[in-house]
mmCIF file of the N, C-alpha and C atoms, coordinates in Angstrom:
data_MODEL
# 
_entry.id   MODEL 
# 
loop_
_atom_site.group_PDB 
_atom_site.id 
_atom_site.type_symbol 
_atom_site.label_atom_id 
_atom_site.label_alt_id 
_atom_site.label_comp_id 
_atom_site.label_asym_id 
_atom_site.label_entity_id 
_atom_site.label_seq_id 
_atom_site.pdbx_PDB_ins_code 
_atom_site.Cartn_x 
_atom_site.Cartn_y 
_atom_site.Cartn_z 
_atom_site.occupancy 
_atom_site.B_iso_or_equiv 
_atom_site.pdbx_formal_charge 
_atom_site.auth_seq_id 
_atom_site.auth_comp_id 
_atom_site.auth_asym_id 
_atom_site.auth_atom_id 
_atom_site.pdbx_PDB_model_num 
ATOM 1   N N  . UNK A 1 1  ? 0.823  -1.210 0.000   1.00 0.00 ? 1  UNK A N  1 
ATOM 2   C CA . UNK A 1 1  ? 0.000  0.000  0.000   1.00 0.00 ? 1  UNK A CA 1 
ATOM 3   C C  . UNK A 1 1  ? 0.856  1.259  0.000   1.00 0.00 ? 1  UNK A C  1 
ATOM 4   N N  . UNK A 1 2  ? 2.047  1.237  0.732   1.00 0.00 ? 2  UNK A N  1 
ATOM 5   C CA . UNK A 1 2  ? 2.551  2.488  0.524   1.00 0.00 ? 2  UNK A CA 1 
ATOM 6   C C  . UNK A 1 2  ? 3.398  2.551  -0.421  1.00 0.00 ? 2  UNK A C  1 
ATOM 7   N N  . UNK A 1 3  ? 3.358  1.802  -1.432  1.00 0.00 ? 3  UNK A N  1 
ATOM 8   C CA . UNK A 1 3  ? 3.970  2.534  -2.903  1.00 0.00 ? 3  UNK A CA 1 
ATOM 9   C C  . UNK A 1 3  ? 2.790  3.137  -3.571  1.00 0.00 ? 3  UNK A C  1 
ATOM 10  N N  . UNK A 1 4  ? 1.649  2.693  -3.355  1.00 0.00 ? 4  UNK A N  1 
ATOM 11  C CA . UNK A 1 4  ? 0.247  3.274  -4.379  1.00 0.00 ? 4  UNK A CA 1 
ATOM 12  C C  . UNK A 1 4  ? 0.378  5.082  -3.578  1.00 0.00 ? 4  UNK A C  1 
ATOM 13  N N  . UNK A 1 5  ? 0.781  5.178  -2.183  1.00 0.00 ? 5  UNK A N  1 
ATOM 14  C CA . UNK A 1 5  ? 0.623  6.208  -1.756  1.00 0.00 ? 5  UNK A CA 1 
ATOM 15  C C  . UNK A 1 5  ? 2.106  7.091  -2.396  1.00 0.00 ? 5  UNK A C  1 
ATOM 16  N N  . UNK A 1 6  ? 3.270  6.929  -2.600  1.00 0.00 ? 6  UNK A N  1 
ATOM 17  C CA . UNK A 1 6  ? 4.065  7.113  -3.193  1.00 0.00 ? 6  UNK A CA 1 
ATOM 18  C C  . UNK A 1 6  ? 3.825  7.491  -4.577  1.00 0.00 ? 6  UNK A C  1 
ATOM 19  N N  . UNK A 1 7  ? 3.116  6.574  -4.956  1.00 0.00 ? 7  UNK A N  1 
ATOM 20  C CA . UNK A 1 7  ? 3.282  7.087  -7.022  1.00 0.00 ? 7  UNK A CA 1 
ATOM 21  C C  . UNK A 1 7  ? 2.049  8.368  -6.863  1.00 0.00 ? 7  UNK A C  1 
ATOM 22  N N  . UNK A 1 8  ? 1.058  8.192  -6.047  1.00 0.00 ? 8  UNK A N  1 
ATOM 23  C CA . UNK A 1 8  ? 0.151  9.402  -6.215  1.00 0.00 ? 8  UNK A CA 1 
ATOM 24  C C  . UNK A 1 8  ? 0.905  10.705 -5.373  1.00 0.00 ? 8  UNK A C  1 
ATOM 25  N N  . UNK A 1 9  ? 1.559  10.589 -4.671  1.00 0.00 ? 9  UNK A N  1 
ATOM 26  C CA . UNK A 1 9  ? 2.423  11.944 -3.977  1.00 0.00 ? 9  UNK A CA 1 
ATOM 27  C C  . UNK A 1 9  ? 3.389  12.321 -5.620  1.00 0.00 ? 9  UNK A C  1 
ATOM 28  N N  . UNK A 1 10 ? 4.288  11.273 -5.698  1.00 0.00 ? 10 UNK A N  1 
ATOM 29  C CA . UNK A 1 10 ? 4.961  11.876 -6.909  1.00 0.00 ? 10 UNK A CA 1 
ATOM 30  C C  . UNK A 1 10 ? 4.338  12.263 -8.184  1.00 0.00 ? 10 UNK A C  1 
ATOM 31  N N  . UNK A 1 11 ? 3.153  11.688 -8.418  1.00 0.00 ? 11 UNK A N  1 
ATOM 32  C CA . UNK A 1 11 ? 2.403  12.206 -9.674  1.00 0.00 ? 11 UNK A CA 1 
ATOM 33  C C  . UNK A 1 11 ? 1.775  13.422 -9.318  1.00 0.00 ? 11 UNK A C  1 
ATOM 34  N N  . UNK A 1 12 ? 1.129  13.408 -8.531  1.00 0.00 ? 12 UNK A N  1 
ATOM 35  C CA . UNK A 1 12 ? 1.137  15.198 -7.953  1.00 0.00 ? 12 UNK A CA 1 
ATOM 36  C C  . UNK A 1 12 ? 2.075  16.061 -8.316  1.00 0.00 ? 12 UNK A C  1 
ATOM 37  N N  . UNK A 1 13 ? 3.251  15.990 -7.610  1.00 0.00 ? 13 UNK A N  1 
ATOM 38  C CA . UNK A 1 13 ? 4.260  16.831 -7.639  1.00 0.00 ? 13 UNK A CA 1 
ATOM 39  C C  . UNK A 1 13 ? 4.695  16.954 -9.232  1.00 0.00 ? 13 UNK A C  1 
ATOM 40  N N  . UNK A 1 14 ? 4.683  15.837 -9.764  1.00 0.00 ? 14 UNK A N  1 
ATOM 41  C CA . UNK A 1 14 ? 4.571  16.087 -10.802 1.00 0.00 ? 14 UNK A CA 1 
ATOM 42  C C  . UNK A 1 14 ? 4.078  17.244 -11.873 1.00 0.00 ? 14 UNK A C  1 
ATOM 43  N N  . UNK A 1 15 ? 3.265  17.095 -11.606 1.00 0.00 ? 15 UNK A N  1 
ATOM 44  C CA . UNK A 1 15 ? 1.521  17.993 -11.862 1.00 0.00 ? 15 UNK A CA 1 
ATOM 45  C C  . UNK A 1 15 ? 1.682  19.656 -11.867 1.00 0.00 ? 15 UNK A C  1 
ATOM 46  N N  . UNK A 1 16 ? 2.186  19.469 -10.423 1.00 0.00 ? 16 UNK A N  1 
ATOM 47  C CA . UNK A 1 16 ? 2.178  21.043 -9.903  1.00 0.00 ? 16 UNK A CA 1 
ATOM 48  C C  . UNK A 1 16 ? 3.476  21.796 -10.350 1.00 0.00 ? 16 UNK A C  1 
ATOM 49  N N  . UNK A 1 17 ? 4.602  21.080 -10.358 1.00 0.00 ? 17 UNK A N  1 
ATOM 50  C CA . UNK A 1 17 ? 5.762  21.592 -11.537 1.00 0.00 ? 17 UNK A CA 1 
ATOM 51  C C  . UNK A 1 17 ? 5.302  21.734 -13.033 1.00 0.00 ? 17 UNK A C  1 
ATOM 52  N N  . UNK A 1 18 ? 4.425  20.600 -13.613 1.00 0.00 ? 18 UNK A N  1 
ATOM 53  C CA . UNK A 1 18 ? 3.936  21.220 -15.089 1.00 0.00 ? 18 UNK A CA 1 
ATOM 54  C C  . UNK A 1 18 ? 2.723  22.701 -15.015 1.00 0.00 ? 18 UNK A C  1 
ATOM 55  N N  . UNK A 1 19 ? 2.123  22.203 -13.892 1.00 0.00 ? 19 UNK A N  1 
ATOM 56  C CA . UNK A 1 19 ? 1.341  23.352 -14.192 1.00 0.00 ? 19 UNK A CA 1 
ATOM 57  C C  . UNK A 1 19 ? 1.726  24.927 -13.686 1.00 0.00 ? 19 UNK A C  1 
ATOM 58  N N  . UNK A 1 20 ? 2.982  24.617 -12.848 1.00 0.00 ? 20 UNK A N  1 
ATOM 59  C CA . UNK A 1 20 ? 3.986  26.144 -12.752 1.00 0.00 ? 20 UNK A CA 1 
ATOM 60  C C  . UNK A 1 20 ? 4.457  26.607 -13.783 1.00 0.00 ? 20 UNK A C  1 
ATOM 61  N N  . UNK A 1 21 ? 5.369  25.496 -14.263 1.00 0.00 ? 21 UNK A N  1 
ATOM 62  C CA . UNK A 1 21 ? 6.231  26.104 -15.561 1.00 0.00 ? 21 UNK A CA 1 
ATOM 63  C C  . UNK A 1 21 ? 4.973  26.560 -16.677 1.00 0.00 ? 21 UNK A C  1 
ATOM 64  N N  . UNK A 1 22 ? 3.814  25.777 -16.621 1.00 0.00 ? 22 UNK A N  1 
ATOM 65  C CA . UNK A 1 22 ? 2.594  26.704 -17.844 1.00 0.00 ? 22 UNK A CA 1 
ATOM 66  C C  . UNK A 1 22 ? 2.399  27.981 -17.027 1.00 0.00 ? 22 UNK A C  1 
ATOM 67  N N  . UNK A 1 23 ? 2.143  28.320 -16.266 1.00 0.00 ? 23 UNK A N  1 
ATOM 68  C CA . UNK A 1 23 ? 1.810  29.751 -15.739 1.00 0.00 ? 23 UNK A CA 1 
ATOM 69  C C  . UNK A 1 23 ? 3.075  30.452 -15.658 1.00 0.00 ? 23 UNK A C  1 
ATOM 70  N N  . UNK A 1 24 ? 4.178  30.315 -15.719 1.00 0.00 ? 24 UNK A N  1 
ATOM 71  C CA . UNK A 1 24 ? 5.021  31.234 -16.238 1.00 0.00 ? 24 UNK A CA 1 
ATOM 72  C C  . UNK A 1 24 ? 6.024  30.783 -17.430 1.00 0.00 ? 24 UNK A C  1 
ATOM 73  N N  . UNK A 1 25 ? 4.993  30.066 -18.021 1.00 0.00 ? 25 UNK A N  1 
ATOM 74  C CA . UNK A 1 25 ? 5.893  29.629 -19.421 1.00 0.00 ? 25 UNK A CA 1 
ATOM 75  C C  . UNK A 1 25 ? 7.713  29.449 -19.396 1.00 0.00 ? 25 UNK A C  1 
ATOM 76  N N  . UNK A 1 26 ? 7.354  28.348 -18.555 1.00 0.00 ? 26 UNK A N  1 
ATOM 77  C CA . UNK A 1 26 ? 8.651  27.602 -18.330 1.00 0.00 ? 26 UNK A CA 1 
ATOM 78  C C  . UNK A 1 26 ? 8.811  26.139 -18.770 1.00 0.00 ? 26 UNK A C  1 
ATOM 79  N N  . UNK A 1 27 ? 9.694  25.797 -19.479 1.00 0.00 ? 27 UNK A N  1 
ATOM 80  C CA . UNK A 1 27 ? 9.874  24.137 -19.541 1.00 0.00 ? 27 UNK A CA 1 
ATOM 81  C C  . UNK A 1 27 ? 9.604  23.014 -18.550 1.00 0.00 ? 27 UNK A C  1 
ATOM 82  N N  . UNK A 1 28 ? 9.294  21.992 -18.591 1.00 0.00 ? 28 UNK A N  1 
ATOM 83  C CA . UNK A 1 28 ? 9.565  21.276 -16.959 1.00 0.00 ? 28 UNK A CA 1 
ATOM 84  C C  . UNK A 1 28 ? 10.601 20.950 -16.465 1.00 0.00 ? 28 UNK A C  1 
ATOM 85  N N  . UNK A 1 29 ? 11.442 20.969 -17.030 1.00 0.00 ? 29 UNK A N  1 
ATOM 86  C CA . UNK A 1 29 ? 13.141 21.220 -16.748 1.00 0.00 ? 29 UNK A CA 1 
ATOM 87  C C  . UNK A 1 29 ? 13.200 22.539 -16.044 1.00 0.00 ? 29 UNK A C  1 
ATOM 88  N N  . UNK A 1 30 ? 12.792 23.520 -16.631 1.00 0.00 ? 30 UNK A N  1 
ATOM 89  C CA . UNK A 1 30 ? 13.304 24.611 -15.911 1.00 0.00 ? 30 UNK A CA 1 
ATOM 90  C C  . UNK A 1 30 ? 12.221 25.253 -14.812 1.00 0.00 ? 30 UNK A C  1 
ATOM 91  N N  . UNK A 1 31 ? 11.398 24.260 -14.747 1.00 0.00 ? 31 UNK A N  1 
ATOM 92  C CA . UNK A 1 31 ? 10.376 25.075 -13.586 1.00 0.00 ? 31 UNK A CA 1 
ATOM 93  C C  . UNK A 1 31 ? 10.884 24.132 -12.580 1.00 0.00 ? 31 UNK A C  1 
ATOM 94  N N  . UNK A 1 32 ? 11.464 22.990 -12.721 1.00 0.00 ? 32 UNK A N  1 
ATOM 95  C CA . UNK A 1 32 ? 11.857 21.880 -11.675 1.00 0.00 ? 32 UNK A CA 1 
ATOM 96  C C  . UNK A 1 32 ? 12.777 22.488 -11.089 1.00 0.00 ? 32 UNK A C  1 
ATOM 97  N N  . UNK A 1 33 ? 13.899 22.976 -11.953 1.00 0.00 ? 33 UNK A N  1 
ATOM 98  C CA . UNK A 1 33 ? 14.671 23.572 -11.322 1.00 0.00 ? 33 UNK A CA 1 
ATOM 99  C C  . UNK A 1 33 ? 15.098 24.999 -10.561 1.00 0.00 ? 33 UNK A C  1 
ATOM 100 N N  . UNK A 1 34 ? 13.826 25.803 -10.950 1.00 0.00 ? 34 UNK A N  1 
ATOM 101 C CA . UNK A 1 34 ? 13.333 26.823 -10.052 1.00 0.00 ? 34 UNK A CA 1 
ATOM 102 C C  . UNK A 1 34 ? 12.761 26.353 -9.113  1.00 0.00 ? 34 UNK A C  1 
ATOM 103 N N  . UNK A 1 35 ? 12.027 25.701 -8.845  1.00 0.00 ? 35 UNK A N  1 
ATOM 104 C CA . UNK A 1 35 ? 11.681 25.205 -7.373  1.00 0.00 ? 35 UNK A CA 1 
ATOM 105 C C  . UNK A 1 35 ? 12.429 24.741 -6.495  1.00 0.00 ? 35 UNK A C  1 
ATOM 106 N N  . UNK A 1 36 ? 13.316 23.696 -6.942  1.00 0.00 ? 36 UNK A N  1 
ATOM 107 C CA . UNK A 1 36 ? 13.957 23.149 -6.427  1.00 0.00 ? 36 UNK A CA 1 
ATOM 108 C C  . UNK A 1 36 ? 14.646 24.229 -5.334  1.00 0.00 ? 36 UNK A C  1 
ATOM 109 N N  . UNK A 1 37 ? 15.554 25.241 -6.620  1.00 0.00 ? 37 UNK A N  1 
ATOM 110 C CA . UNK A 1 37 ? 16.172 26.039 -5.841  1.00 0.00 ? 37 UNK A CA 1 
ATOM 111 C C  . UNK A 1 37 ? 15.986 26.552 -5.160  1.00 0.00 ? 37 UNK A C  1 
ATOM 112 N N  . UNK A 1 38 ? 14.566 27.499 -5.230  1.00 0.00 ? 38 UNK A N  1 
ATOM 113 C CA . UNK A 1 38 ? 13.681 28.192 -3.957  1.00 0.00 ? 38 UNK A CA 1 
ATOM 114 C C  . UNK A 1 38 ? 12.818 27.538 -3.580  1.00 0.00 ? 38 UNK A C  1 
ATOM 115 N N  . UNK A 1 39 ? 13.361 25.731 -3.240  1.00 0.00 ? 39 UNK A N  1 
ATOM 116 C CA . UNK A 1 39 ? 12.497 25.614 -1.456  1.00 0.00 ? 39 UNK A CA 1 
ATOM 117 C C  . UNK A 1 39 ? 10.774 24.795 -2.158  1.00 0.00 ? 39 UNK A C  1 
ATOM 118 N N  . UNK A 1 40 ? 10.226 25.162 -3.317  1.00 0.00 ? 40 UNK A N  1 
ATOM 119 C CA . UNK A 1 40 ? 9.188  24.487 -3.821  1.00 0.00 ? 40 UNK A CA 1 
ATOM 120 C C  . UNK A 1 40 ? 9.094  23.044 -3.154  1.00 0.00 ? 40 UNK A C  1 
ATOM 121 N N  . UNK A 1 41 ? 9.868  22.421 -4.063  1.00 0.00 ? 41 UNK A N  1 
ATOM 122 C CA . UNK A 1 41 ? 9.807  20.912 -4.429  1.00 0.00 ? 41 UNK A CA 1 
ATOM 123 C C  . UNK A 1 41 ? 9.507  20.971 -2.585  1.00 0.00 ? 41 UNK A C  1 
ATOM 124 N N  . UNK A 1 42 ? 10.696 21.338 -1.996  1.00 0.00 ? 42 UNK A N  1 
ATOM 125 C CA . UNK A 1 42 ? 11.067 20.977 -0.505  1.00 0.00 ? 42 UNK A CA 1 
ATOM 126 C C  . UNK A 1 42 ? 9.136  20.872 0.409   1.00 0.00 ? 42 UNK A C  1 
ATOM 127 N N  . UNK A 1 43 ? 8.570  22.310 -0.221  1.00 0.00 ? 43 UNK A N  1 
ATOM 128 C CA . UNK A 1 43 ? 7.386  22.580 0.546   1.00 0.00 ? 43 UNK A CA 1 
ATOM 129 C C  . UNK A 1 43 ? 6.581  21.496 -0.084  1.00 0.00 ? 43 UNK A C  1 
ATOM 130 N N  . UNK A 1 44 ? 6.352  21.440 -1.211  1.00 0.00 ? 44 UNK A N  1 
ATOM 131 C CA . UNK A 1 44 ? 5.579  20.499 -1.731  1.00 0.00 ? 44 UNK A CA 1 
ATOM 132 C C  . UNK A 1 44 ? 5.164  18.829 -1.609  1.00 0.00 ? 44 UNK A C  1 
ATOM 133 N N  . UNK A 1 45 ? 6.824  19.046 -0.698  1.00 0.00 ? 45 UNK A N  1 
ATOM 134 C CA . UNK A 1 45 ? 6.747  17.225 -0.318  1.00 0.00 ? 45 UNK A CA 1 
ATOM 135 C C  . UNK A 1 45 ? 6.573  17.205 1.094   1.00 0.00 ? 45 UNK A C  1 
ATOM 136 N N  . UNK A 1 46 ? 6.879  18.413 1.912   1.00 0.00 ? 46 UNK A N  1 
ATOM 137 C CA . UNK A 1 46 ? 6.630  18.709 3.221   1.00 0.00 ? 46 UNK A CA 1 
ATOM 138 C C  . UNK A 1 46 ? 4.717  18.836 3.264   1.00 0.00 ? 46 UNK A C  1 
ATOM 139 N N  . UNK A 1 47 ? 4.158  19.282 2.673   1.00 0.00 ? 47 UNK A N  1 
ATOM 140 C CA . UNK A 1 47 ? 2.953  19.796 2.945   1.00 0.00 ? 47 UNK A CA 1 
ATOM 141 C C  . UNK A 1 47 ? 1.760  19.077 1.816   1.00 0.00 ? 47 UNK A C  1 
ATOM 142 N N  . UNK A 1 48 ? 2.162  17.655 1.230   1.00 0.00 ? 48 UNK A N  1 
ATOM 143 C CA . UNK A 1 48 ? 1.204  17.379 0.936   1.00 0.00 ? 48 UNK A CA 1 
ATOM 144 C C  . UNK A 1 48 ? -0.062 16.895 0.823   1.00 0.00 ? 48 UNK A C  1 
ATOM 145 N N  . UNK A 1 49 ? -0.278 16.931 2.195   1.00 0.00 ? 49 UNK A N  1 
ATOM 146 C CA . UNK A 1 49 ? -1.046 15.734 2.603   1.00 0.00 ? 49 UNK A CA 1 
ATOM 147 C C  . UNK A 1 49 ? -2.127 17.346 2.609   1.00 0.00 ? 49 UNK A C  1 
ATOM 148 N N  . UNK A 1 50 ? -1.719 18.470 2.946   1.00 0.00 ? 50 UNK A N  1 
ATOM 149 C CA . UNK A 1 50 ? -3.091 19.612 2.373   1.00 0.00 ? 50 UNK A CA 1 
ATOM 150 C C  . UNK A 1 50 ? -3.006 20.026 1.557   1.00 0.00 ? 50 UNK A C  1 
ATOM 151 N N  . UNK A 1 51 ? -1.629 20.289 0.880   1.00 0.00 ? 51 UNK A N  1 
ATOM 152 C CA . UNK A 1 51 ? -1.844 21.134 -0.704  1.00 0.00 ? 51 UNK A CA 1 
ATOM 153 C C  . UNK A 1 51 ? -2.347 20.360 -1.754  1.00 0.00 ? 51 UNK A C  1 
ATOM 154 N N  . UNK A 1 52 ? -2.079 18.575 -1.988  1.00 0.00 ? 52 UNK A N  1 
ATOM 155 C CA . UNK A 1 52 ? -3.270 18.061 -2.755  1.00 0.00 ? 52 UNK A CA 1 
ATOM 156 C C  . UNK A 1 52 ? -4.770 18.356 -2.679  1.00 0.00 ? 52 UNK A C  1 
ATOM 157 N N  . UNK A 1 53 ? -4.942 18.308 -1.139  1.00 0.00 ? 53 UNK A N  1 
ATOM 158 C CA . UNK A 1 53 ? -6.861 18.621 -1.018  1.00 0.00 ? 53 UNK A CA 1 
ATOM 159 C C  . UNK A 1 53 ? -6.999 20.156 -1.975  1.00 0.00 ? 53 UNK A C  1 
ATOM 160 N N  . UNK A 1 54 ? -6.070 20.842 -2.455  1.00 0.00 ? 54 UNK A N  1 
ATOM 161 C CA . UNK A 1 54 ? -6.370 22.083 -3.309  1.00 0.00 ? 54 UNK A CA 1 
ATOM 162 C C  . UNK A 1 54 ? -6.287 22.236 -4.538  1.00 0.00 ? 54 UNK A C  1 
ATOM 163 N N  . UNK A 1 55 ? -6.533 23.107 -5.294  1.00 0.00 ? 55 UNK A N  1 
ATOM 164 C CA . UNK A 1 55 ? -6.641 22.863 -6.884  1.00 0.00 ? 55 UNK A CA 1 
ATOM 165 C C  . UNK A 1 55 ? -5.474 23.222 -7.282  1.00 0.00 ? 55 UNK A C  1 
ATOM 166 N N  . UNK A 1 56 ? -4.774 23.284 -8.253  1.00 0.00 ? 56 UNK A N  1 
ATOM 167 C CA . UNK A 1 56 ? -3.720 23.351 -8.975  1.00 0.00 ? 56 UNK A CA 1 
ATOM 168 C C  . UNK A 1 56 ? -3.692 24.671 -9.025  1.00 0.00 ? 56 UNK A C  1 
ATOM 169 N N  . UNK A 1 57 ? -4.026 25.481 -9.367  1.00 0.00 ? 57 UNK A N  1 
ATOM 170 C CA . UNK A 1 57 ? -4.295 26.886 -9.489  1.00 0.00 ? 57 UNK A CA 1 
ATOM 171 C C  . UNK A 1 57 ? -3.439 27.702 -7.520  1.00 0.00 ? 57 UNK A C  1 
ATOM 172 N N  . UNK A 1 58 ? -4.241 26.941 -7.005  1.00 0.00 ? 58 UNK A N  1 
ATOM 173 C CA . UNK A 1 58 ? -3.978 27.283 -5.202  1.00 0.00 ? 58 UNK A CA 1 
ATOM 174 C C  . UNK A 1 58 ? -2.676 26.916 -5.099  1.00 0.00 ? 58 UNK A C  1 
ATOM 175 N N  . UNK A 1 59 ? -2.572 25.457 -5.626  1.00 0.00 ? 59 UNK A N  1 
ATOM 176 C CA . UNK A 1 59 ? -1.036 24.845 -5.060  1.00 0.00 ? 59 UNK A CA 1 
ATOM 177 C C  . UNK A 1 59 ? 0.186  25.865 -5.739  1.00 0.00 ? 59 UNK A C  1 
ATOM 178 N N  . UNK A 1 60 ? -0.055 26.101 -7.132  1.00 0.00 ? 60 UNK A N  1 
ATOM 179 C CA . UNK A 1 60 ? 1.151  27.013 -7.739  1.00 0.00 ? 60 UNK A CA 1 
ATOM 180 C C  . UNK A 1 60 ? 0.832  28.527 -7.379  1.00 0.00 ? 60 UNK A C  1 
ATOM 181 N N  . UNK A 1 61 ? 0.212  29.114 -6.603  1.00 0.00 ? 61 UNK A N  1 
ATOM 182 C CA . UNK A 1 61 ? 0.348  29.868 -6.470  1.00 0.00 ? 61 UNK A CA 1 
ATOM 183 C C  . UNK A 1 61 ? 0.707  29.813 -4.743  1.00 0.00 ? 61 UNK A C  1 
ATOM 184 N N  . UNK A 1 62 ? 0.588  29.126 -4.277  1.00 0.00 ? 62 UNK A N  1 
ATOM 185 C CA . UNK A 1 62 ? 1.383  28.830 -2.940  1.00 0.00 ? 62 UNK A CA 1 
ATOM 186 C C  . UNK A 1 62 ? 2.592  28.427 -3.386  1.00 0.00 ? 62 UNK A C  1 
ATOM 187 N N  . UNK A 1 63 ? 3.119  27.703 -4.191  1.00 0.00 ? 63 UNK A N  1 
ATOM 188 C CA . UNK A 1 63 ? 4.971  27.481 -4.890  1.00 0.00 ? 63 UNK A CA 1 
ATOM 189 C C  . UNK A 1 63 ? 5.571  28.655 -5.203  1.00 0.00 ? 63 UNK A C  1 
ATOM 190 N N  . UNK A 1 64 ? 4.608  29.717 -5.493  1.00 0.00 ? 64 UNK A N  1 
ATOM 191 C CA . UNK A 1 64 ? 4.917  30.994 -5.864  1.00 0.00 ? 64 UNK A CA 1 
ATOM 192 C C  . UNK A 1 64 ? 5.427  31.704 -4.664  1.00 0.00 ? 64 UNK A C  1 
ATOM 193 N N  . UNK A 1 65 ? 4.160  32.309 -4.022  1.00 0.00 ? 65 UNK A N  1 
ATOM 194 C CA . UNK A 1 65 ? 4.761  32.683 -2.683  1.00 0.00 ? 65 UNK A CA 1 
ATOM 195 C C  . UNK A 1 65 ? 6.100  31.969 -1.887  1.00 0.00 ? 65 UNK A C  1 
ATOM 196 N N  . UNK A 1 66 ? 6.034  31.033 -1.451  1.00 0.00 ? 66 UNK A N  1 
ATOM 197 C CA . UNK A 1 66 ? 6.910  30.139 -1.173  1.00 0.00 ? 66 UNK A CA 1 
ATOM 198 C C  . UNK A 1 66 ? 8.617  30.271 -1.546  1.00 0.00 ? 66 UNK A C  1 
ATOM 199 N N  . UNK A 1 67 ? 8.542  30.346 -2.749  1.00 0.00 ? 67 UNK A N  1 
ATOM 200 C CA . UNK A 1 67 ? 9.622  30.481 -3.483  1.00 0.00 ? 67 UNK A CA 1 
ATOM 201 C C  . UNK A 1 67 ? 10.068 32.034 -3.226  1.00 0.00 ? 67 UNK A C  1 
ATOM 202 N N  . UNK A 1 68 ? 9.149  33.110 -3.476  1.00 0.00 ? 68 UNK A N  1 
ATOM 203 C CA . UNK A 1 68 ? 9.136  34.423 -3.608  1.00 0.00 ? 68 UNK A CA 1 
ATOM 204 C C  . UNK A 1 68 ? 10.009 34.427 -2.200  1.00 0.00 ? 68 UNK A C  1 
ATOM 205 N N  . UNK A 1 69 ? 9.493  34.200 -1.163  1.00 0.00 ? 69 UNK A N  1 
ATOM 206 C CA . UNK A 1 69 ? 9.831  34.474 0.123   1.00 0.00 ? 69 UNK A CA 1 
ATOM 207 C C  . UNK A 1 69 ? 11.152 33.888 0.348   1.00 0.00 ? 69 UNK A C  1 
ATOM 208 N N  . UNK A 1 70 ? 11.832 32.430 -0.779  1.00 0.00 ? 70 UNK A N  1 
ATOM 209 C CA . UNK A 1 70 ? 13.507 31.964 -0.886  1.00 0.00 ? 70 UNK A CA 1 
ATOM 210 C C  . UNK A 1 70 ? 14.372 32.647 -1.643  1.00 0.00 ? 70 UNK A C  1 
ATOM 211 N N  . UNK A 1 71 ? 14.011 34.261 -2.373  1.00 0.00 ? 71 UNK A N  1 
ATOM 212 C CA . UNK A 1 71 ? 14.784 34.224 -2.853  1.00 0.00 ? 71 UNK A CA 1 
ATOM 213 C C  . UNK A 1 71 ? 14.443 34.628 -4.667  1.00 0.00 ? 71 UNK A C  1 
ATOM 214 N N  . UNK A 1 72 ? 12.982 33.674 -5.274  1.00 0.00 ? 72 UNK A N  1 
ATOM 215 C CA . UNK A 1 72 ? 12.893 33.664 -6.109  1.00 0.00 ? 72 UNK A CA 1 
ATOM 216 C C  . UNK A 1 72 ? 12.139 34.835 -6.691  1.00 0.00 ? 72 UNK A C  1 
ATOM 217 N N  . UNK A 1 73 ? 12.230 35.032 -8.041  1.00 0.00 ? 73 UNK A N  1 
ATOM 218 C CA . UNK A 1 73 ? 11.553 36.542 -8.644  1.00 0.00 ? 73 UNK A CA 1 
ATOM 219 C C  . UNK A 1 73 ? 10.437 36.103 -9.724  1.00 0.00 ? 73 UNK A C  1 
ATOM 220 N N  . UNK A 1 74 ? 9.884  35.114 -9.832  1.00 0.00 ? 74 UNK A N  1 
ATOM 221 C CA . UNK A 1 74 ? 8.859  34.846 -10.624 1.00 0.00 ? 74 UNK A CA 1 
ATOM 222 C C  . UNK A 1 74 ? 7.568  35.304 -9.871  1.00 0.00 ? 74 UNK A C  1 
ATOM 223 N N  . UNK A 1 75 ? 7.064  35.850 -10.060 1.00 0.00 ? 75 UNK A N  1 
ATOM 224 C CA . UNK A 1 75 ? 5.684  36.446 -9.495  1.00 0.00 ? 75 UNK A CA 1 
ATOM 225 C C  . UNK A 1 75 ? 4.083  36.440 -10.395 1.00 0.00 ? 75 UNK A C  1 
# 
């Protein structure tokens, strides 16, 4: 059971890196690696057990803030 819980955490995260890099028209290479750097990925695997219960729209714009507050300038 806890790999089924595993592939749905990582397919999420998944998710929420493609649907960052579309809202600021970034590759998934390069939105991975903007997060990464400012702390995203980190929050995203720290806090998912509530940022899934939210829509995609909520979650990247919480990666936003998040990031904003490490450092990062995508707004």
């Amino acid at each position: 059971w806890m790999i089924m819980g595993n592939d749905n955490k990582i397919t999420y995260i998944i998710y929420c890196i493609d649907k960052f890099g579309m809202k600021f028209n970034l590759s998934s290479k390069q939105a991975y690696s903007y997060l990464k750097r400012y702390k995203g990925i980190d929050f995203i695997q720290d806090n998912y057990e509530a940022e899934h219960q939210l829509s995609f729209d909520d979650a990247v714009a919480d990666l936003t803030t998040i990031c904003k507050r490490n450092g990062g300038g995508l707004s």
